[in-house]
C-alpha positions in Angstrom: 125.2 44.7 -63.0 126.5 45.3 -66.4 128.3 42.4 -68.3 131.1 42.8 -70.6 131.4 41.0 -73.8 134.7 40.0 -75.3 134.8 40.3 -79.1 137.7 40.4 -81.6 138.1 44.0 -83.0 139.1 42.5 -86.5 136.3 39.9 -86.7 133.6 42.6 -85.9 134.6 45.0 -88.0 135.1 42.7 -91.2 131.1 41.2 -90.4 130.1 44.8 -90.2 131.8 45.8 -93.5 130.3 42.5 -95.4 126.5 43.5 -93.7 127.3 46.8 -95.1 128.2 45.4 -99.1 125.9 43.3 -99.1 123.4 46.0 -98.3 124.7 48.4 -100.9 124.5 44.8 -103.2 121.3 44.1 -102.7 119.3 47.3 -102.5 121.6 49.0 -105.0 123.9 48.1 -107.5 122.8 44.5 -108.7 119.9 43.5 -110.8 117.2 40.6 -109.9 117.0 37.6 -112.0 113.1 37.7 -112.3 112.9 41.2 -113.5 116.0 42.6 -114.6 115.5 45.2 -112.5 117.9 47.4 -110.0 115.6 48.9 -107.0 115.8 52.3 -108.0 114.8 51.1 -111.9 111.6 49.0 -110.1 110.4 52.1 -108.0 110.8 54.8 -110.9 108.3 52.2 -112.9 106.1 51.6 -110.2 106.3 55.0 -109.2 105.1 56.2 -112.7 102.2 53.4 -112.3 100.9 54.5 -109.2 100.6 58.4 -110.6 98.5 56.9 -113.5 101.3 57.4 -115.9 100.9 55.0 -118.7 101.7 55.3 -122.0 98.0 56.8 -123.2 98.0 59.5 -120.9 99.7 62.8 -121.0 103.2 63.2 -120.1 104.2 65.0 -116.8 107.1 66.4 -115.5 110.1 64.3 -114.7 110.7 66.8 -111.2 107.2 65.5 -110.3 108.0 62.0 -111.1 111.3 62.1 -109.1 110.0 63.8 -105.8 107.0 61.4 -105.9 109.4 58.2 -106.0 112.2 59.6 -103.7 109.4 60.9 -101.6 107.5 57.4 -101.4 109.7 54.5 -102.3 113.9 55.6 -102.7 115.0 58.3 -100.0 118.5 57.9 -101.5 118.7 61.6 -103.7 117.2 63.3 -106.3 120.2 62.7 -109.0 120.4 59.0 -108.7 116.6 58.6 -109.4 116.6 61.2 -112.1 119.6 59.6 -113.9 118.2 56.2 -113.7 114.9 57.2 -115.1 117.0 59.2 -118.0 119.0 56.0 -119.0 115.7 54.0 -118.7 114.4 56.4 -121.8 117.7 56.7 -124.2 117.5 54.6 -126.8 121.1 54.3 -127.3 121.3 52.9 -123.7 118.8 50.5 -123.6 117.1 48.2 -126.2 113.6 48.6 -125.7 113.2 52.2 -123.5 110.7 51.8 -120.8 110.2 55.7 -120.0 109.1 57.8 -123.2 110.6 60.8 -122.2 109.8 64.1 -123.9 112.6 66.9 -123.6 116.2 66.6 -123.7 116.9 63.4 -122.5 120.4 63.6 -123.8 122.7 62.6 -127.4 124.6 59.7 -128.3 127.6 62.5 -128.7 127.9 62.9 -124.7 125.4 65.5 -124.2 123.3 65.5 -121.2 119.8 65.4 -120.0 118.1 68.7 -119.4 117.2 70.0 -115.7 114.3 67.4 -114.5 112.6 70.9 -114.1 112.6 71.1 -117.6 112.0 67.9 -119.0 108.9 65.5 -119.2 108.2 61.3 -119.3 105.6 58.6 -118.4 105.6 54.8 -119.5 106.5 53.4 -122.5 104.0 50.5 -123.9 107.2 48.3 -123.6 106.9 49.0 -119.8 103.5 47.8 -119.5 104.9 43.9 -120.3 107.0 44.4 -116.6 103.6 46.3 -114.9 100.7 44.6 -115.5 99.4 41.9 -113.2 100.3 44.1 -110.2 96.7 44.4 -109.0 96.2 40.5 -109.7 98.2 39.7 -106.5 101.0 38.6 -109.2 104.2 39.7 -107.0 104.7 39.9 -103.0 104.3 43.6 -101.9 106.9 44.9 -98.4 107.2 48.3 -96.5 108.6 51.2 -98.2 111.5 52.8 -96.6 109.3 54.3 -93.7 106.6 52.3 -94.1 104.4 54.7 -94.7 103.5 52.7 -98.3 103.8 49.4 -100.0 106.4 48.7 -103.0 106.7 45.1 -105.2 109.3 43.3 -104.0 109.6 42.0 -108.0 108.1 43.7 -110.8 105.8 40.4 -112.8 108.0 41.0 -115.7 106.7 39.2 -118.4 109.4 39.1 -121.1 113.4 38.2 -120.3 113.9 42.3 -119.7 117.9 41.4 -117.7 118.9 39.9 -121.4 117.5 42.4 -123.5 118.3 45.5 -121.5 121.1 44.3 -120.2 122.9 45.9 -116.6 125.7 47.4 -115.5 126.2 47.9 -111.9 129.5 48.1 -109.5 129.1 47.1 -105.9 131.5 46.7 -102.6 133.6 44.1 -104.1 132.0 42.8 -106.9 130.5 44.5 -110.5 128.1 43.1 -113.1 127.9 43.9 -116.6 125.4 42.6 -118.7 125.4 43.5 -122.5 121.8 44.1 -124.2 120.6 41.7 -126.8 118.0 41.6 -129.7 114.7 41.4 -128.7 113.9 38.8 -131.5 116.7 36.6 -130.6 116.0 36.4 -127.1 112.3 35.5 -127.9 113.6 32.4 -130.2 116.0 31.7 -127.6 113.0 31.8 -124.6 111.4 29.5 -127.2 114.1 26.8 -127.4 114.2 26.4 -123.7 110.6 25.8 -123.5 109.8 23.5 -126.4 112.6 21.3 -125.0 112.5 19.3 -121.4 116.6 19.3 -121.6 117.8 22.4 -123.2 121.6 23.1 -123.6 123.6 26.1 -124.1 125.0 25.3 -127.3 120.9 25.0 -128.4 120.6 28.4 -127.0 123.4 29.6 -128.6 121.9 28.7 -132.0 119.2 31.6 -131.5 121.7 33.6 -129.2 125.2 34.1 -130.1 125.9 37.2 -129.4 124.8 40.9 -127.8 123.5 43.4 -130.0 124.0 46.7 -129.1 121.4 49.7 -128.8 122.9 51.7 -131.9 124.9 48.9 -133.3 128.7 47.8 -133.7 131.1 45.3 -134.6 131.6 42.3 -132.3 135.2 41.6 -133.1 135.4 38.1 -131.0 132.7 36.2 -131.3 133.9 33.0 -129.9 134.5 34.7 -126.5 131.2 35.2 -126.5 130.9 31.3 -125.9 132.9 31.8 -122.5 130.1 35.0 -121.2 127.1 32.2 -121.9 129.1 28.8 -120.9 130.5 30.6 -117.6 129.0 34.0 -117.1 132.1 35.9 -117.4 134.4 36.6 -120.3 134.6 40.1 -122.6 133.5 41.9 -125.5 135.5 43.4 -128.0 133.4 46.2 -130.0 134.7 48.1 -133.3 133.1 50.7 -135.4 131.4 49.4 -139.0 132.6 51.7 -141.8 132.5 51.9 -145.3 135.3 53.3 -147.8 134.4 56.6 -150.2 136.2 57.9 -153.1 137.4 61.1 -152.1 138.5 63.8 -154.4 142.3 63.8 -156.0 142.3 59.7 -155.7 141.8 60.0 -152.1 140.0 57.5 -150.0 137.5 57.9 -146.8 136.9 55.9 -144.2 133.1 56.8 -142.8 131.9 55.5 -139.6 128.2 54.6 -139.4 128.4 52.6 -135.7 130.3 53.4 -132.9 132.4 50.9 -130.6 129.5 50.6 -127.9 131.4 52.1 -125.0 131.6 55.1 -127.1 127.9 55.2 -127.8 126.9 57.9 -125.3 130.3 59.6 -125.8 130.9 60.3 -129.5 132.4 63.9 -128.8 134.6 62.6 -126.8 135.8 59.9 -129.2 135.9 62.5 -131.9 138.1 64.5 -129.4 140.6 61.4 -128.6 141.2 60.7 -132.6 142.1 64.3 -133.3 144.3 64.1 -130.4 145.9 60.9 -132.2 146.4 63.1 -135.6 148.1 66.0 -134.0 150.8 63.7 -131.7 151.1 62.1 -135.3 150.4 58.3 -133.9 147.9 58.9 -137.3 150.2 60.5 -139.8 147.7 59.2 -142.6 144.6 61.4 -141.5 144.7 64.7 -143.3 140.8 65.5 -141.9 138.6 64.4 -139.5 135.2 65.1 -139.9 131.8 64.6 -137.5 129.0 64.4 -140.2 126.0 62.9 -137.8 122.8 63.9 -137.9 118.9 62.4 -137.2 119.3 60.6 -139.7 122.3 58.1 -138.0 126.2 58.4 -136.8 128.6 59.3 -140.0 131.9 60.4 -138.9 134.4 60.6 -142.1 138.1 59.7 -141.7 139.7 61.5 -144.5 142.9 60.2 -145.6 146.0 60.6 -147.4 146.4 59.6 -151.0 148.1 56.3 -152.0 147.3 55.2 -148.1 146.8 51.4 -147.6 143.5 51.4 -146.6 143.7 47.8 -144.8 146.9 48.8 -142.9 145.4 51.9 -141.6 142.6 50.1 -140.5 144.7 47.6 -138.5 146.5 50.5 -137.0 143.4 52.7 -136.1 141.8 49.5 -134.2 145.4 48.9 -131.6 146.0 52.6 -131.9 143.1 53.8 -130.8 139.5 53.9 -129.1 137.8 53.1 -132.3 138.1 49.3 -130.8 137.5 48.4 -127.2 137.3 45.7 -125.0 134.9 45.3 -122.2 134.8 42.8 -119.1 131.2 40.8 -119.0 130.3 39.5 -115.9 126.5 37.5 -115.9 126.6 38.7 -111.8 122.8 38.7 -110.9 120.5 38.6 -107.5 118.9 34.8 -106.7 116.7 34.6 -104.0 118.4 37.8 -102.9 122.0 36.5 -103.2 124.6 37.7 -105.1 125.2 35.2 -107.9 127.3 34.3 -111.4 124.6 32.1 -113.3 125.4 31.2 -117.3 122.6 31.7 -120.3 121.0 28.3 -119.3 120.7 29.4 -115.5 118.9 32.8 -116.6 116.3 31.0 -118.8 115.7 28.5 -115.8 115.2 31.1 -113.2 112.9 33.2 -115.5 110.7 30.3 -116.7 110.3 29.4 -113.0 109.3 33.0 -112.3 107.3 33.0 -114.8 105.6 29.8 -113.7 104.9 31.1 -110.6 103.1 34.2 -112.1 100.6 32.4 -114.2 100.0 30.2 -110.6 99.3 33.8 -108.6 97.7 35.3 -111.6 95.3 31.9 -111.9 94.6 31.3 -108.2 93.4 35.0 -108.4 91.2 34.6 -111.3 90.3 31.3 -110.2 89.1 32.9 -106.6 87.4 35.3 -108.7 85.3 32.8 -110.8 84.8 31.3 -107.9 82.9 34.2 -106.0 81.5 35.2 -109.0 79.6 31.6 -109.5 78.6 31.5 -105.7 76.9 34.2 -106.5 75.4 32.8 -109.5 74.2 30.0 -108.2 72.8 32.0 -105.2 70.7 34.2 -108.5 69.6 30.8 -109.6 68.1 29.0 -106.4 66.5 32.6 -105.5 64.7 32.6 -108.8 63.0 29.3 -108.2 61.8 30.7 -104.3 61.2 34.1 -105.4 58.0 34.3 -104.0 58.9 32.9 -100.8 61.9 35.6 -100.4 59.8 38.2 -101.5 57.2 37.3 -98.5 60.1 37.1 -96.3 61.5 40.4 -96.8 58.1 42.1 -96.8 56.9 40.0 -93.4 60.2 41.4 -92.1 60.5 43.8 -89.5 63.7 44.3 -89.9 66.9 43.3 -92.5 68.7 41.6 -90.0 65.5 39.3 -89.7 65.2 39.2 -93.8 68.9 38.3 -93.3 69.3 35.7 -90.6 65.9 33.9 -92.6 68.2 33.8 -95.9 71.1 32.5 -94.3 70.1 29.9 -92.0 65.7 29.8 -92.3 64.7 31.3 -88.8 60.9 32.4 -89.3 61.4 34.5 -85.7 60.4 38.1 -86.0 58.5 37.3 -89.7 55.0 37.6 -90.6 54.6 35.3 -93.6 51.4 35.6 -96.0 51.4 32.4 -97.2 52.1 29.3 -95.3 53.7 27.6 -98.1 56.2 30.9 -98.4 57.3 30.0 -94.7 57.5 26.2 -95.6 60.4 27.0 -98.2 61.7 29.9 -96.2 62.4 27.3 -93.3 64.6 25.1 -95.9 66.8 28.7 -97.0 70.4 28.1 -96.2 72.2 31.1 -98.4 75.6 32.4 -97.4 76.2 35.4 -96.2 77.5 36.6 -99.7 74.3 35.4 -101.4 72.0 36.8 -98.8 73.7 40.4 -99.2 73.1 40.6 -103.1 69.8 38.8 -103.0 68.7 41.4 -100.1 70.5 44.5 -102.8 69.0 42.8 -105.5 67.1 44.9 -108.4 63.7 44.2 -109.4 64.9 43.6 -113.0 66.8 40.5 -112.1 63.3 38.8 -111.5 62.7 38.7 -115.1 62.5 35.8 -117.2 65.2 37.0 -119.3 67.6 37.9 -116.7 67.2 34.1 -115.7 68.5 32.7 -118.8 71.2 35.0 -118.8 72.3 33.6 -115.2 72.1 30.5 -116.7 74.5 31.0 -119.2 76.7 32.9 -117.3 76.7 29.9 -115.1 78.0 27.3 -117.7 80.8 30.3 -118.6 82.0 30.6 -114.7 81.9 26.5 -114.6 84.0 26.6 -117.9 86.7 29.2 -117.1 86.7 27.5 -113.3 87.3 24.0 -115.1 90.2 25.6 -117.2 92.2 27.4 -114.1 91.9 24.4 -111.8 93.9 22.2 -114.8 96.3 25.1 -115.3 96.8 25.3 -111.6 97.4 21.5 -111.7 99.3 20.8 -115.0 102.8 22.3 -115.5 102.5 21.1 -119.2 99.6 23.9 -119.5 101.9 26.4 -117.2 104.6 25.7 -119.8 102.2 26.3 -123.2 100.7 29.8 -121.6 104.4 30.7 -121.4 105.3 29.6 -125.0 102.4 32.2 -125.8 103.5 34.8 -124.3 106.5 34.5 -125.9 105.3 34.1 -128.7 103.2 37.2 -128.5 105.9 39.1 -127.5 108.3 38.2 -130.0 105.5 39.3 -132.5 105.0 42.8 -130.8 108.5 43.4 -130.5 110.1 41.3 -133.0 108.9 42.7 -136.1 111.2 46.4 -135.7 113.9 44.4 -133.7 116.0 44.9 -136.6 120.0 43.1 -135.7 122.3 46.4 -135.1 125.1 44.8 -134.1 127.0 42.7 -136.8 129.7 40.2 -136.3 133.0 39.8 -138.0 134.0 37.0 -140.4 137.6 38.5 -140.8 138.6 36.3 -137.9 137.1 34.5 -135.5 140.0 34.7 -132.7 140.3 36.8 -129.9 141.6 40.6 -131.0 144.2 41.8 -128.8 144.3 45.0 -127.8 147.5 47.0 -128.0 148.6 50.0 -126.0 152.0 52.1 -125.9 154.6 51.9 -123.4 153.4 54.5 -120.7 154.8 54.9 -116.7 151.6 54.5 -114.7 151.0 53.8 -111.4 149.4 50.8 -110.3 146.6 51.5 -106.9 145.0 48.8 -104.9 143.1 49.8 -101.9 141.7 47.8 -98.9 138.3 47.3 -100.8 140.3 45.7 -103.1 139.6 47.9 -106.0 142.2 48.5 -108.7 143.1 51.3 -111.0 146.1 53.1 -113.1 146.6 56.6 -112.3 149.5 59.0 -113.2 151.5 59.7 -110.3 151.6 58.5 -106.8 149.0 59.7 -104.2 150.1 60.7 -100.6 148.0 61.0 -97.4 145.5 58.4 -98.4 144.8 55.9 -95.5 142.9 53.7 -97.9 145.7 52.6 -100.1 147.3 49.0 -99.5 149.9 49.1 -102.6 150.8 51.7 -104.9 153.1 50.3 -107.7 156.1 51.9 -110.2 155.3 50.1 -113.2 153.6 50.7 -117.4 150.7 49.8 -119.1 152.6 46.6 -120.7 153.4 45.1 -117.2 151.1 43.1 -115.4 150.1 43.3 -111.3 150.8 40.4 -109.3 149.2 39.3 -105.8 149.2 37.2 -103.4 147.0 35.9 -101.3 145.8 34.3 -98.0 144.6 31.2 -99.8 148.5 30.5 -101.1 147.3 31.7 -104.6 149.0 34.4 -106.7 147.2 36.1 -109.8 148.3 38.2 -112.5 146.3 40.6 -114.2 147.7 42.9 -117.3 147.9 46.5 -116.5 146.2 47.7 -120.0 142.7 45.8 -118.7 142.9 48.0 -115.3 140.9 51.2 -116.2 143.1 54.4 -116.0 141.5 57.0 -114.0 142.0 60.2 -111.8 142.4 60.0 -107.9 138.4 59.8 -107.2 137.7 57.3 -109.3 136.7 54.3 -107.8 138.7 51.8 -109.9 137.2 47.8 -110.2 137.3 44.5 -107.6 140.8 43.3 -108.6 139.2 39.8 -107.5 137.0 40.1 -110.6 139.8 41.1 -112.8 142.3 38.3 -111.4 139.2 35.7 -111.1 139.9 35.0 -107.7 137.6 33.2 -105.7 135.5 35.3 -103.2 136.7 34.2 -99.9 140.2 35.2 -100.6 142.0 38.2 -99.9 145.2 40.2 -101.2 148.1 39.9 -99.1 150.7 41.4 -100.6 150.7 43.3 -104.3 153.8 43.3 -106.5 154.5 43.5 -110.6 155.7 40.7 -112.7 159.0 43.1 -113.7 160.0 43.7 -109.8 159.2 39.8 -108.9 162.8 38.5 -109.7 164.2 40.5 -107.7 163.1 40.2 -104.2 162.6 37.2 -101.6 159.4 36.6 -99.9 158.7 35.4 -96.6 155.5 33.1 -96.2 153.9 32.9 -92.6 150.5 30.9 -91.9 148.0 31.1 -89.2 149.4 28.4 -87.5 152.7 29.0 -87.7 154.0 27.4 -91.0 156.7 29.7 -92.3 159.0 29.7 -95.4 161.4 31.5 -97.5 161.3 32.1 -101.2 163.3 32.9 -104.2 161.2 35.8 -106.4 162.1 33.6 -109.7 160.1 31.1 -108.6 156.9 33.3 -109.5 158.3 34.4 -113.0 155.2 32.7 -115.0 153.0 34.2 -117.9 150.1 31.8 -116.4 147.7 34.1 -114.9 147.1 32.0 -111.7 149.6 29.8 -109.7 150.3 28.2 -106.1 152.4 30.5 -104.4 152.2 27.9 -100.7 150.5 25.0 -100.4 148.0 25.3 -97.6 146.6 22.3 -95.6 144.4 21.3 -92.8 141.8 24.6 -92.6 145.0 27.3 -92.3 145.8 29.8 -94.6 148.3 32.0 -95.0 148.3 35.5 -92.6 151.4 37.5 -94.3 153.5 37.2 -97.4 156.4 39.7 -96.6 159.4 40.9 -99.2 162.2 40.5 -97.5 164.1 43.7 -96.5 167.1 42.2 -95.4 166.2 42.7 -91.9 167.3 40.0 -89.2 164.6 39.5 -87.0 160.4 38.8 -87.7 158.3 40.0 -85.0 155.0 37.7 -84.8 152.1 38.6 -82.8 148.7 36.3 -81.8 145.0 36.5 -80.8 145.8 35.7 -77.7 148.2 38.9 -77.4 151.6 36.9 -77.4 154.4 38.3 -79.4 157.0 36.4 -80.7 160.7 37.0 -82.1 162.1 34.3 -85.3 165.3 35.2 -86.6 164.7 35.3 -90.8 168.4 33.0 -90.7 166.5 30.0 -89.3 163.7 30.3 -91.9 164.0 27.6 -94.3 164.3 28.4 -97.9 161.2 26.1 -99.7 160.0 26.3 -103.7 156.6 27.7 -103.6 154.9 24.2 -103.6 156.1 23.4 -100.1 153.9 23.6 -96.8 157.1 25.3 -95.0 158.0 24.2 -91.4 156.5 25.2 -87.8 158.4 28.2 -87.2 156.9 28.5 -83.6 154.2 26.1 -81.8 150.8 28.1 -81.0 147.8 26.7 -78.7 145.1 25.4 -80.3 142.7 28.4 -79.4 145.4 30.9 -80.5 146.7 31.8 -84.1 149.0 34.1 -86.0 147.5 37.5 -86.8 150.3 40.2 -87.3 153.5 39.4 -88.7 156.6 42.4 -89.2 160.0 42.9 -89.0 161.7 44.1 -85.9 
């Protein structure tokens, strides 16, 4: 007899949409604590291991490298693995490359990579810090996709690779950006954390205090930077370092060595978008602009008029245009394979416990290894002093399982002794099985005297290292000091070229806004919640919640079902084209995870409208628009109590009648006259009573 099981459409389809994000979060688009690492990034380096590509053997081509790992390990495309292992060799994308690519690997102007069918890579050395230790049992290994092979779930990373290469990474709701930092820094900053038993972020900060980009910039607010490593989330704002010329005729130039980092990777384009400001004349001082750049570095020569106020210009080009932009940081990061925001203090924390736990694996491996080693030692040792008894045995053998089972536990059955003595001692043998197999393989050299004393003293080494690994197995102290050292050695491998790129202004150490013209946009928020500015209105897009008139100098405002509404400014949503996929609004608005957008307004339409509340339960109120006109970028819109929240926020239309439907399939007429008219701090009244199973889960008007 079949059985039918009741389930709520709406429930079932949000747990299946949150199984599939946190998928696409967790095998995709977010890094793991221990190793910095994104899957596809871990299986390109183990990939490359596994083919015996290392950084002293010859390089092979990237095609090869990408079927092997798509084949074996990431079934997810060809591009996305070839892309991933590109970015992983441009040194303008990453601090310390961990593929050495030969080829065209792309330009720091925009260009990009080669065909893979063209181009060629293995490991860098770097790489070999995140690599070795996998055949010391170091990491846990799983299934591959059809587990036809095995992949690390971790890579035994032994440096802090997450802060120095930093991530970037947008998933079903959520996005991470972590900036790259020196490598020098970070090692000074690993340092602090483990010389001290109660290290604090303003000590890290001391050796940490700001990223530093691939190719270098100008950090334009450097306190902000205190927010990204107190909180995990805050922003960068990035200029381009110049230098002023003398020009012919009195002129002056302004030459660009560094680029704003988000236009490292995109120079032409940057060179395009500052002509464009010259001929629309929004800069009327630039009589030239010139791209200079060669091997040698970025020099891109702003050429301007004569008797132009050099300092005024500059102002100008930095709120005028790209040559200064602002970036949203978010220290978003896989713990124990959650999603997670963790501060600067939480990262070193996690990593020194993962490191801990590799110099455990890596010493209970070596330790096991002594271990067998010395059995077998000692086995060398006591066979020396019966040698003639165990050569009588095997020759009085018939067989080796008789030579054997004498060995291992001194039965005489089957043997033909010469000596009676020989049998005496054979009678007291009690090797293990281990012992018996290399005694029985044993050469004839090992019966030399020599040979003894070189047991010997290969005994008292095995006894030594096995005394050593059992105290660092036992003393965190010791754990602790074998990570200072590898710190330490890292910091003098690395930390010798890992020259600062990125300076820091002194001109002021406040935030920089960021100006923008007046421009009509139109505001987009889907039901993923993503966000984005786009020209003109789209039609025939079931996906789209809101879609709002406003300009890049308004702001968005939404409500939500927690009785919370945000503002966010419309210049830091990204502009884009239709297909773009715009950014979590949640992230923008700093919204806390478990809520959800209502209802989607902007601050300049607000004043004008009334909004009807209506809870879960049945709470309902009216509300004048100008009690949201605020330049906070958070307030209570309803005050929610006792486990309800709110199920509708509607704009009222000027309609008579709300219809109100339930779980439990009831539907419900309330005329909007006998709604009471509240502030936005009241609760609201009952505006129908529900049973205590049933709730409010559609509310429209008639």
């Amino acid at each position: 007899m079949t059985h039918l099981h009741e389930k709520d459409y709406g429930k079932e389809m949000k747990q299946s949409f949150i199984d599939y994000a946190m998928k696409t979060i967790t095998d995709r688009a977010l890094p793991d604590v221990r190793d910095g690492l994104k899957p596809v990034h871990r299986r390109i380096l183990y990939g490359m291991k596994a083919m015996g590509l290392t950084s002293d053997k010859a390089h092979k081509k990237s095609a090869r490298i990408v079927g092997d790992v798509m084949g074996k390990y990431h079934p997810h495309g060809d591009s996305s693995v070839y892309e991933s292992m590109v970015r992983l060799s441009q040194d303008f994308s990453v601090r310390l490359p961990l593929v050495d690519g030969h080829g065209n690997f792309g330009s720091i102007d925009g260009d990009e990579a080669a065909a893979m069918r063209y181009t060629e890579a293995r490991l860098s050395k770097e790489a070999n810090w995140l690599l070795d230790g996998l055949e010391k049992n170091m990491v846990d290994f799983r299934p591959n996709y059809d587990d036809s092979e095995k992949e690390p779930v971790v890579l035994p990373a032994r440096f802090p690779h997450l802060l120095i290469n930093g991530s970037e990474g947008i998933a079903t709701g959520m996005v991470t950006n972590i900036p790259t930092h020196n490598p020098n820094e970070v090692a000074d900053a690993w340092l602090y954390v483990l010389k001290h038993k109660n290290p604090t972020i303003k000590g890290i900060m001391k050796h940490l205090s700001a990223p530093d980009f691939p190719k270098g910039s100008v950090i334009a607010n450097e306190e902000e930077m205190k927010s990204f490593y107190k909180t995990g989330t805050s922003r960068v704002i990035t200029r381009g370092d110049y230098t002023i010329e003398d020009a012919p005729y009195g002129k002056k130039n302004v030459v660009f060595h560094k680029l704003p980092a988000k236009a490292v990777g995109s120079k032409g384009n940057l060179v395009n978008h500052l002509i464009e400001k010259v001929n629309n004349k929004t800069l009327n001082e630039v009589t030239d602009i010139r791209d200079e750049s060669s091997k040698e570095g970025v020099r891109l020569v702003i050429e301007l008029r004569k008797g132009v106020d050099v300092s005024a210009f500059l102002n100008k080009l930095w709120v005028k245009t790209n040559m200064q932009d602002s970036q949203r940081l978010h220290f978003l990061v896989l713990v124990d394979g959650q999603p997670q925001t963790i501060n600067i203090l939480d990262y070193f924390n996690y990593f020194t416990a993962f490191q801990k736990e590799l110099i455990v694996r890596d010493h209970t491996f070596l330790l096991n290894k002594v271990q067998k080693r010395l059995h077998l030692v000692k086995g060398y040792l006591y066979a020396h002093e019966h040698m003639d008894a165990i050569i009588d045995t095997i020759r009085g053998s018939e067989t080796i399982e008789d030579s054997r089972n004498c060995l291992m536990s001194g039965s005489t059955d089957g043997i033909t002794f010469k000596l009676k003595k020989n049998e005496k001692e054979a009678i007291r043998f009690s090797f293990s099985k281990e012992q018996a197999e290399a005694i029985l393989s044993m050469r004839l050299q090992k019966l030399v005297g020599m040979e003894k004393a070189s047991l010997e003293k290969e005994k008292k080494e095995l006894e030594k290292k096995e005394t050593q690994y059992k105290e660092i197995l036992k003393s965190e102290e010791k754990q602790v000091k074998l990570c200072i050292d590898e710190a330490k050695k890292f910091k003098d491998t690395f930390g010798v070229t890992a020259t600062r790129m990125t300076t820091i202004t002194t001109k002021s150490t406040k935030a920089v806004e960021v100006e923008v013209d007046k421009r009509d946009v139109v505001a987009i928020v889907d039901r993923f919640g993503l966000v984005k500015l786009v020209d003109k209105k789209e039609t025939n897009d079931e996906t789209i919640l809101f879609q709002l008139d406003t300009n890049t100098l308004s702001k968005v405002a939404v409500f939500t079902n927690k009785g919370n509404m945000y503002q966010v400014k419309c210049k830091d949503i990204p502009e884009g084209k239709k297909s773009d996929r715009g950014v979590p609004i949640q992230l923008l608005a700093k919204m806390s995870p478990d809520e959800t957008i209502l209802f989607a307004t902007t601050d300049d339409d607000i004043d004008k409208q009334s909004f009807i509340f209506v809870s879960q339960k049945g709470k309902g109120k009216l509300v004048e628009g100008k009690e949201f006109e605020t330049n906070r970028t958070q307030l209570l819109a309803s005050k929610i109590q006792n486990k309800d929240e709110l199920v509708t926020v509607l704009p009222y239309s000027g309609k008579s009648t709300l219809r109100i439907q339930t779980y439990k399939e009831k539907e419900y007429d309330v005329l909007v006259k006998d709604i009471p008219s509240y502030g936005r701090n009241a609760i609201g009244n009952y505006l129908l009573r529900l049973s205590k199973e049933d709730r409010i889960t559609k509310v429209s008007f008639k």
